[in-house]
C-alpha positions as CSV (number, residue, x, y, z in Angstrom):
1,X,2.9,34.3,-4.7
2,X,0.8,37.7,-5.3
3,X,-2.6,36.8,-5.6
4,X,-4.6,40.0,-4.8
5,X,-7.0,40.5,-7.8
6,X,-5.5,37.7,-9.9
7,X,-8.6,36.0,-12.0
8,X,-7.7,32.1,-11.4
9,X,-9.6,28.8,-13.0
10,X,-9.5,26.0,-10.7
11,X,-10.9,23.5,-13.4
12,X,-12.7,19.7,-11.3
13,X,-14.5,20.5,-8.1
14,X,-13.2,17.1,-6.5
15,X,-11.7,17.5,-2.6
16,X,-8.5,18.9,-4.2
17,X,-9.9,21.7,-6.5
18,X,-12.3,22.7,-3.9
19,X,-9.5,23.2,-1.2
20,X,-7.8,25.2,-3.6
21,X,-10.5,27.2,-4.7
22,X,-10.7,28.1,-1.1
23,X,-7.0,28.9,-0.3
24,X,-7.3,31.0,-3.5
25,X,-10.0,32.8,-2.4
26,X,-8.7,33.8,1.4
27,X,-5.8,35.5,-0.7
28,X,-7.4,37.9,-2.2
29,X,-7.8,36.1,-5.8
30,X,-10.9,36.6,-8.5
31,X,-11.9,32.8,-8.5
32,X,-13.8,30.8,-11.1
33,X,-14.8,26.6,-10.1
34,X,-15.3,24.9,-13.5
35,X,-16.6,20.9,-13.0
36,X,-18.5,19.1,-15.9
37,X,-21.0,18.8,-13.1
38,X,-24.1,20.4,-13.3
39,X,-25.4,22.8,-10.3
40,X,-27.6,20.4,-9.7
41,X,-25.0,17.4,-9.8
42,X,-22.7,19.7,-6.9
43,X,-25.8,20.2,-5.0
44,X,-24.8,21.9,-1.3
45,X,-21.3,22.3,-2.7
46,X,-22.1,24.5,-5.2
47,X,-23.9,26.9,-2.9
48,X,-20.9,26.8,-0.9
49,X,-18.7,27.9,-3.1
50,X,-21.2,30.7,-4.5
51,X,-21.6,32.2,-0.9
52,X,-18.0,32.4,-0.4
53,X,-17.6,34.6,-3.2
54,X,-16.6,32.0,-5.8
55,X,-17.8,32.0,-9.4
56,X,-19.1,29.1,-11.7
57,X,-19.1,27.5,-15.0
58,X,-20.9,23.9,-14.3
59,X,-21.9,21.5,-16.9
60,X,-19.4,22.3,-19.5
61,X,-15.9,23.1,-20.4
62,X,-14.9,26.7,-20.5
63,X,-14.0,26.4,-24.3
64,X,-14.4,30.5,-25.0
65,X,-13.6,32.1,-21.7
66,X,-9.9,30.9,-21.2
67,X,-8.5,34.2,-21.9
68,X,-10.4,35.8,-19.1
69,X,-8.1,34.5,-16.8
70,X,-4.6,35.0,-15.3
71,X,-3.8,31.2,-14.2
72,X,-5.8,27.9,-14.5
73,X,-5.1,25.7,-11.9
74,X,-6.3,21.7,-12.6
75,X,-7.3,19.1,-10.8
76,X,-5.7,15.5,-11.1
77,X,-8.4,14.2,-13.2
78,X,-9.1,16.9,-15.6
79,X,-6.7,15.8,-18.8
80,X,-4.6,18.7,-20.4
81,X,-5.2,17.9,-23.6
82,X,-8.9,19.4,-23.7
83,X,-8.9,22.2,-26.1
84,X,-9.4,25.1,-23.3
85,X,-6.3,23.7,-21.5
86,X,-5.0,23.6,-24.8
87,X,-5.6,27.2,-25.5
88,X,-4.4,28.2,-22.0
89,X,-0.5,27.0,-22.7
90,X,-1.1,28.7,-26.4
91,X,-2.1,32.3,-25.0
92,X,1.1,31.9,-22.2
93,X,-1.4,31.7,-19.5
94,X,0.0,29.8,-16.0
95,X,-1.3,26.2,-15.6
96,X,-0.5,24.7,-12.6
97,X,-2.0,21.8,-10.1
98,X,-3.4,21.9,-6.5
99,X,-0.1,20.3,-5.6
100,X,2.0,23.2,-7.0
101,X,-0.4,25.4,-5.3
102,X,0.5,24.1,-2.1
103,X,4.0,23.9,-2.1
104,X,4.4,27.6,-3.0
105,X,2.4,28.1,0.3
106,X,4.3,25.9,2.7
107,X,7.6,26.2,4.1
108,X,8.2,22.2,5.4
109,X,9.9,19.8,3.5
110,X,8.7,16.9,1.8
111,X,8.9,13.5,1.0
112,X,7.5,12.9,-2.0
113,X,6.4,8.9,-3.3
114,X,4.8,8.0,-6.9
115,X,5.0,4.8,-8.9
116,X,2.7,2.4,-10.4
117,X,1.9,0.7,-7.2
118,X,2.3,0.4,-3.5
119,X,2.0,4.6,-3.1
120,X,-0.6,4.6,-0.5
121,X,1.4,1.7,1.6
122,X,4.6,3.6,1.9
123,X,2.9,6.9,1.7
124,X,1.5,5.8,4.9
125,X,4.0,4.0,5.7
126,X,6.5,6.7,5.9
127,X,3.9,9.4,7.3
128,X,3.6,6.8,10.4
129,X,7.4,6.8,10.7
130,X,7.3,10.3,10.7
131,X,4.6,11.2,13.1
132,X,6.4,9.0,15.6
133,X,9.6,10.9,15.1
134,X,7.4,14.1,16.2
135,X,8.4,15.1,12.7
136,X,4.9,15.1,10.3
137,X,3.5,18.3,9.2
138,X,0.6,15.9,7.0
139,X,0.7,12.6,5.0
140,X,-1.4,14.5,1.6
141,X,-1.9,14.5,-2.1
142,X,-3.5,11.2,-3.7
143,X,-4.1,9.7,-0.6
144,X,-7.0,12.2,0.0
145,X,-6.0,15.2,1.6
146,X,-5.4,18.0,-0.1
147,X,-2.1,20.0,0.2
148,X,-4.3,23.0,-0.3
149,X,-6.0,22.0,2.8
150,X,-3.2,21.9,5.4
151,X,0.3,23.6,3.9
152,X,0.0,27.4,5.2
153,X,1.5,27.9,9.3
154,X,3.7,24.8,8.9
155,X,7.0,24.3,10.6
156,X,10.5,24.0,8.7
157,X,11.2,21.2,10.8
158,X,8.2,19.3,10.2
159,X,8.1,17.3,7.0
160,X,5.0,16.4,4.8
161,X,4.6,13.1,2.8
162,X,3.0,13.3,-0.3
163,X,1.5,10.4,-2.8
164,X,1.6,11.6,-5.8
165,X,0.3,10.0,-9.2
166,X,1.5,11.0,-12.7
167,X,-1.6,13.4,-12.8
168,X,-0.5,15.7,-10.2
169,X,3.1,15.4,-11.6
170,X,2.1,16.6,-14.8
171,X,1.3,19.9,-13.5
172,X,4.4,20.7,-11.1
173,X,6.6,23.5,-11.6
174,X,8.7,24.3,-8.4
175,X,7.8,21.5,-6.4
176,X,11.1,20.2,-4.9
177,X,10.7,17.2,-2.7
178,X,14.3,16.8,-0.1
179,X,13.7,12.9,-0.6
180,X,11.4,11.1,-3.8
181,X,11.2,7.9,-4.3
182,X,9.7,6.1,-7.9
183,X,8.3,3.0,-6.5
184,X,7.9,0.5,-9.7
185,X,6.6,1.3,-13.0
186,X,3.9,-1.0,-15.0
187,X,1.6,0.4,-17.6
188,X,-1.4,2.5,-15.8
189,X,-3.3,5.0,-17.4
190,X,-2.5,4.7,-20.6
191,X,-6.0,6.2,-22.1
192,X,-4.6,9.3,-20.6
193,X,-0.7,9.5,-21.1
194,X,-1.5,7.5,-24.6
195,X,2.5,6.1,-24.7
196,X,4.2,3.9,-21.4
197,X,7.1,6.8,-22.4
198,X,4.8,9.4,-21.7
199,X,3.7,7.8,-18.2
200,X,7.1,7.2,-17.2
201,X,8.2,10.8,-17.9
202,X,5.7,12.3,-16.1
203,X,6.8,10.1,-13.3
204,X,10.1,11.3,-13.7
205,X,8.9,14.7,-12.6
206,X,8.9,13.7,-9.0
207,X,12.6,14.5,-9.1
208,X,13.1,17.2,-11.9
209,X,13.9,20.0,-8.9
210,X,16.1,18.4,-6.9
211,X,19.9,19.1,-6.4
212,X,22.6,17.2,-5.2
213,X,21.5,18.3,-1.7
214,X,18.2,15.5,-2.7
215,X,17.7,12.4,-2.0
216,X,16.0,10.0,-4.7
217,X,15.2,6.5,-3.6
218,X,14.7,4.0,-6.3
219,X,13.9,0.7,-6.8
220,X,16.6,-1.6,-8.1
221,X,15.2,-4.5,-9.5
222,X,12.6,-2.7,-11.6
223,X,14.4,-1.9,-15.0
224,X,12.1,1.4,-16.1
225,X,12.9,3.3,-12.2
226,X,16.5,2.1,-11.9
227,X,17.5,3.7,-15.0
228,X,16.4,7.0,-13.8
229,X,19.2,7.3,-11.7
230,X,20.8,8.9,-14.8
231,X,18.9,11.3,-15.2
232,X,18.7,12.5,-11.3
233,X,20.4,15.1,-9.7
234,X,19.5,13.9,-6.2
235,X,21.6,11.5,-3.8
236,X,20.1,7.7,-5.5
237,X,19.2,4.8,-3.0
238,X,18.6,1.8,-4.3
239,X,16.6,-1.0,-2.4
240,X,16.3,-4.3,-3.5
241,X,14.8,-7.7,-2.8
242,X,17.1,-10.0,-4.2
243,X,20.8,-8.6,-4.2
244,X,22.8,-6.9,-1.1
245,X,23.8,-3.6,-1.7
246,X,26.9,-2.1,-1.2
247,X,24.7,1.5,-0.1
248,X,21.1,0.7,0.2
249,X,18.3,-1.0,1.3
250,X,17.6,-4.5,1.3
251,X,16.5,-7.8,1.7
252,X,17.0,-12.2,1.8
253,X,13.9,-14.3,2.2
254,X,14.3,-13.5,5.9
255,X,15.1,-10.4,6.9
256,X,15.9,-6.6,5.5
257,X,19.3,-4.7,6.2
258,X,20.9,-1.4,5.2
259,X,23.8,0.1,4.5
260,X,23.5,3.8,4.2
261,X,24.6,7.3,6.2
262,X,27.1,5.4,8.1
263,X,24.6,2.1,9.1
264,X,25.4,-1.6,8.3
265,X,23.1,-3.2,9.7
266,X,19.8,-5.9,9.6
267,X,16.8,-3.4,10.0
268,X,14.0,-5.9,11.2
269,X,12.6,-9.8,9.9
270,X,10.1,-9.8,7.4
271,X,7.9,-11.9,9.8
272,X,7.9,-9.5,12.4
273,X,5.7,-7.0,10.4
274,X,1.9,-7.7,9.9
275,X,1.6,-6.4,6.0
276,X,1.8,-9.7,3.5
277,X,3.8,-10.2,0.2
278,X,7.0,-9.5,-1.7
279,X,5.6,-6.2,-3.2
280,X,5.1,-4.7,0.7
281,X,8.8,-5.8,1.3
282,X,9.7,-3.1,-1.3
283,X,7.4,-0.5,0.2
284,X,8.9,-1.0,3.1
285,X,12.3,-1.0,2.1
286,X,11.5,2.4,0.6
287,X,10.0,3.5,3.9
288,X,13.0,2.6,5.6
289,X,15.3,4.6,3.3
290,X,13.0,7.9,3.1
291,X,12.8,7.7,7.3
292,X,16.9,7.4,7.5
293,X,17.4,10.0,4.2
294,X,15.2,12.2,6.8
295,X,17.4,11.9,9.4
296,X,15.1,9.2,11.6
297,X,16.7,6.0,14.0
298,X,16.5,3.1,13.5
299,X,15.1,2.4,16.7
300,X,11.9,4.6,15.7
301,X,11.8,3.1,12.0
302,X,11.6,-0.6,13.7
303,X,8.8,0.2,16.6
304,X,6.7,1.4,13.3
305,X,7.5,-1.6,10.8
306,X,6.4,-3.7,13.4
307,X,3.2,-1.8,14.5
308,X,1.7,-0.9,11.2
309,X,-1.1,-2.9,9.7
310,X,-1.9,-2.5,6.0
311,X,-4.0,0.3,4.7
312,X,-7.7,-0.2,3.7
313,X,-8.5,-1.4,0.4
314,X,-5.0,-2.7,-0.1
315,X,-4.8,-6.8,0.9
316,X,-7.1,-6.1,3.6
317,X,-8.1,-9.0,5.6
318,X,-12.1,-8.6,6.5
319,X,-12.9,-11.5,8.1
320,X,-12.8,-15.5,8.1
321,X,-16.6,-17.1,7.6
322,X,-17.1,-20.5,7.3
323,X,-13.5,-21.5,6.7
324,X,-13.4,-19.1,4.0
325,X,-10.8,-15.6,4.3
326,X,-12.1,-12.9,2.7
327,X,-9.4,-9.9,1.5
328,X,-10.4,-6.5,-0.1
329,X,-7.9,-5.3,-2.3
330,X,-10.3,-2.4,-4.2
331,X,-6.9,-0.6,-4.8
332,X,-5.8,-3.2,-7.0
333,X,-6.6,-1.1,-9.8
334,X,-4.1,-2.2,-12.4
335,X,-2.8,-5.6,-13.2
336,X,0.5,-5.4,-11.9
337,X,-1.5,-4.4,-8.5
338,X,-3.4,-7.4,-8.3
339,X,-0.5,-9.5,-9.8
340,X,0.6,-8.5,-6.4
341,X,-2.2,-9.4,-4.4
342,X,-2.8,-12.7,-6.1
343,X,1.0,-13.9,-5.4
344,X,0.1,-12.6,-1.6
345,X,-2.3,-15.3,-1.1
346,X,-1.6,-18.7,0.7
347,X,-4.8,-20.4,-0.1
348,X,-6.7,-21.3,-3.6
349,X,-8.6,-17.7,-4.9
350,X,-11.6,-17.1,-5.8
351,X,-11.2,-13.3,-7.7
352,X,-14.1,-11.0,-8.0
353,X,-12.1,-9.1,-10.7
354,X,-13.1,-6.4,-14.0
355,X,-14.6,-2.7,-13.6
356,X,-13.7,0.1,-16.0
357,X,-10.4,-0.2,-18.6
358,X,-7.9,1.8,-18.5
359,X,-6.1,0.7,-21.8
360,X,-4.2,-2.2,-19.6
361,X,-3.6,-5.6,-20.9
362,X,-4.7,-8.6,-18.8
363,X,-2.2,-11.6,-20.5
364,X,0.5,-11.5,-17.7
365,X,-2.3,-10.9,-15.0
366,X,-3.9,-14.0,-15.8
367,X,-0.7,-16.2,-16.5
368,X,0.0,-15.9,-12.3
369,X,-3.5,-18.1,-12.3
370,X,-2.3,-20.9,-12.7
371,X,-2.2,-23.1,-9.4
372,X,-3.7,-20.2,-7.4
373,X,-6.7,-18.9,-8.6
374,X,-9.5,-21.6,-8.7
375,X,-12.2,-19.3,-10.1
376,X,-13.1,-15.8,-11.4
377,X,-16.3,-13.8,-11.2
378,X,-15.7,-11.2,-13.8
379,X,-17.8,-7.7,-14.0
380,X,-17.6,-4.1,-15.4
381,X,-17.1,-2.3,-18.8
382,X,-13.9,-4.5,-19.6
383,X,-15.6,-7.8,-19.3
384,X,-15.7,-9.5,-22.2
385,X,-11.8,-8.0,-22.6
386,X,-10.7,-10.1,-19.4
387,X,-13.0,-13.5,-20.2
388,X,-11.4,-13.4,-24.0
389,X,-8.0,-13.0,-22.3
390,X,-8.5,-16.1,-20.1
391,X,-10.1,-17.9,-23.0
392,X,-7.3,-17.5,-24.6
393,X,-5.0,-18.4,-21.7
394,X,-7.0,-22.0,-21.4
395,X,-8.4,-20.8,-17.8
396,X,-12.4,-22.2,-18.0
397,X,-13.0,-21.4,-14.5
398,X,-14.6,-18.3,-14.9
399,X,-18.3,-16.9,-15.0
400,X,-19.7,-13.2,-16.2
401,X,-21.6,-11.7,-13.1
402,X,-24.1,-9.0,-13.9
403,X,-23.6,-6.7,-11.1
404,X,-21.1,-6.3,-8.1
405,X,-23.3,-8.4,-5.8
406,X,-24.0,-11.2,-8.3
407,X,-19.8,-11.5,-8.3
408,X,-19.8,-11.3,-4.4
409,X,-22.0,-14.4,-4.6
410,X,-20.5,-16.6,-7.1
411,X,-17.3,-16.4,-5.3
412,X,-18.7,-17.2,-2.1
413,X,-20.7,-20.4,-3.2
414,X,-17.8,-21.3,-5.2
415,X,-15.1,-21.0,-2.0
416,X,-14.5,-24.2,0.1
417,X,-13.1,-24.1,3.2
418,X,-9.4,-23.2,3.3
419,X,-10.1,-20.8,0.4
420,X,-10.2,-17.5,-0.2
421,X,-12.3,-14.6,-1.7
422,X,-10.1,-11.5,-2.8
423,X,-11.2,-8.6,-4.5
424,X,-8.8,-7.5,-6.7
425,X,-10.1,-6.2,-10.0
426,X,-7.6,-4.9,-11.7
427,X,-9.4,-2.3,-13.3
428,X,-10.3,1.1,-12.0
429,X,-13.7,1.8,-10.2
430,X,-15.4,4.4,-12.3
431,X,-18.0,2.2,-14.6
432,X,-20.0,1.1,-11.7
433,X,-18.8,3.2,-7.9
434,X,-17.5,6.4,-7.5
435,X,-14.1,5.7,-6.2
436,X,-12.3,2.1,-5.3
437,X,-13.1,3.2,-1.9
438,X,-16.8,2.9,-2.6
439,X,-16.0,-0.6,-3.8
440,X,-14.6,-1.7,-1.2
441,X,-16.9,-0.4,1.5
442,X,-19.4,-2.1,-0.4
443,X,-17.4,-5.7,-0.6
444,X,-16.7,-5.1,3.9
445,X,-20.5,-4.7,4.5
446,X,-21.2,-8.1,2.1
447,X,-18.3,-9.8,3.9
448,X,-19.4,-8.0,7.6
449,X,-23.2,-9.5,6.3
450,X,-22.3,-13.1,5.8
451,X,-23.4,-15.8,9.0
């Protein structure tokens, strides 16, 4: 990509949008950083970007300078609907995202992973099984490093994982992962894709580049991500949890085989591996098939199934006080997520659950209550939302908490020995932290606080 001179918009100064402000930059383009943020809001990050030769528009959209520019290139969570975005695709002007941007400047494959949940699991999942192959160029995208950061000087024969939500989908052109794989799809994000057709398309993209040479591993028992194997032109690989495959992945109650690139074989028991649940038998069942689509033993895939603990924020265990677990599942940020994390549990729950909505409905969420959670402290913008739905679902166990810390309490006076406290809100973060990661730092140092 010729760059020298070319006037670029990189639109949300996040850690993605600032690494590819700076890539931009070191090759020669004319570079604008947009955020909604104020210079005063950036703070040191503003002057950084001003004293390496970067220009800004903070505090507003640039609704009358799009046509200044040669190429906008978008951050995750700046919507393309806004009017300048708008305007940009009008005029013919070339919108891409920081994960486009990348790819163009590295020459390692990748394996690519979206879906509702469980991206960050296999996402890291598969980067472990890959680093101890000797194969991993970077494990990037959602799960917080930026492609932008790490792609140039990399090695054909090292790979790169990517998580990768619908947001950076939407804004792919080239990108051509050797193996994807669509996870599970439940309605997420719907105040931004408006339609569960429009979510599901853009998670469709993962695979839009591929050729027969591709690999795309899907899951089976979800209806919405086994019917894209029509509409791949990769390799498909199923895995499944309830029925053996004649070429797959997959598993009984007790154990997970395979039968794929010339294996038959059981792959490893479920009780050898230290992450909990049915939905983290899927992710790694998709871990297993992206390592052995990329050419890794079996041998290599077990050691790593066996060694790998789960990843923060997702059914972490924090400690046991006073008979009482405590689990931070801050990435439960949808209900199917904590759907997941509920069914995890072996002990009665008491759920610190609510934050801000993202257009998701609560009725099946709360219909896995019965007989496992005991009580709910519910916070956050969608409040009232989730106590109607469980008013209407006959569930009386429940109390509004005011703040974050209020709902740390009332579960914990509420918990009896032999219980458990979970964080799992199934809501997104943003109405009270800045990230899920934020939230559940906050719920450790409570738990960590506890005598």
């Amino acid at each position: 990509m010729e760059l020298t001179n070319k006037k670029v918009l990189v639109c949300g100064m996040a850690k993605s949008g600032v690494a590819a402000a700076m890539l931009l930059k070191k090759h020669g383009a004319q570079v604008t950083a947009q955020d909604a943020k104020s210079e005063e809001e950036l703070g040191e990050l503003a002057a950084k970007l001003r004293e390496n030769g970067i220009g800004l528009i903070l505090g507003r959209n640039p609704e009358n300078e799009t046509e200044n520019f040669d190429m906008l290139v978008m951050s995750p969570g700046v919507p393309l609907d806004l009017p300048f975005v708008r305007k940009a695709y009008e005029k013919g002007i070339e919108v891409i995202g920081e994960t486009e941007l990348g790819y163009l400047f590295t020459k390692s494959p990748f394996i690519g992973i979206t879906g509702t949940n469980g991206k960050t699991t296999t996402t890291t999942l598969v980067g472990e099984i890959m680093k101890n192959a000797g194969r991993l160029a970077g494990t990037v995208g959602n799960i917080g490093t930026p492609l932008t950061e790490c792609a140039e000087g990399t090695s054909p024969e090292d790979w790169f994982v990517a998580e990768l939500s619908s947001f950076q989908l939407e804004t792919i052109k080239t990108f051509r992962p050797r193996i994807s794989a669509v996870l599970n799809i439940t309605p997420d994000h719907l105040n931004r894709h408006k339609t569960l057709k429009n979510y599901i398309l853009a998670k469709e993209r993962v695979f839009e580049n591929q050729t027969a040479e591709d690999f795309t591993v899907l899951n089976y028992n979800d209806p919405a991500t086994a019917d894209m194997a029509k509409r791949t032109k990769g390799k498909v690989v199923f895995f499944s949890q309830d029925k053996p495959l004649e070429e797959g992945v997959y598993s009984d109650s007790k154990s997970m085989y395979i039968r794929l690139m010339g294996l038959d074989e059981k792959v490893i028991d479920i009780d050898e591996m230290n992450i909990i649940g049915g939905h983290n038998v899927e992710n790694a069942m998709a871990a297993i098939a992206c390592g052995v689509c990329a050419g890794v033993s079996l041998d290599i895939i077990r050691k790593t199934l066996r060694e790998f603990k789960a990843v923060e924020h997702r059914i972490e265990f924090v400690r046991e006080v006073n008979g009482v677990k405590y689990y931070n599942d801050s990435k439960g940020t949808n209900p199917d997520a904590s759907i997941k994390a509920v069914m995890a549990m072996k002990s009665p729950i008491c759920l610190i659950a609510g934050g801000y909505d993202k257009g998701s409905d609560f009725a099946e969420w709360v219909a896995t209550f019965d007989g496992r959670v005991k009580y709910v402290a519910v916070i956050g913008a969608v409040k009232e939302k989730i106590c109607s739905t469980l008013d209407k679902a006959g569930f009386k166990s429940y109390e509004r908490a005011d703040d974050f810390n209020q709902a740390m309490e009332l579960c914990t006076s509420n918990a009896d020995p032999g219980d458990c406290v979970l964080l799992s809100p199934a809501c997104a973060s943003w109405d009270m932290f800045k990230s899920y990661e934020q939230r559940g730092e906050i719920f450790k140092d409570y738990v960590n606080s506890l005598e």
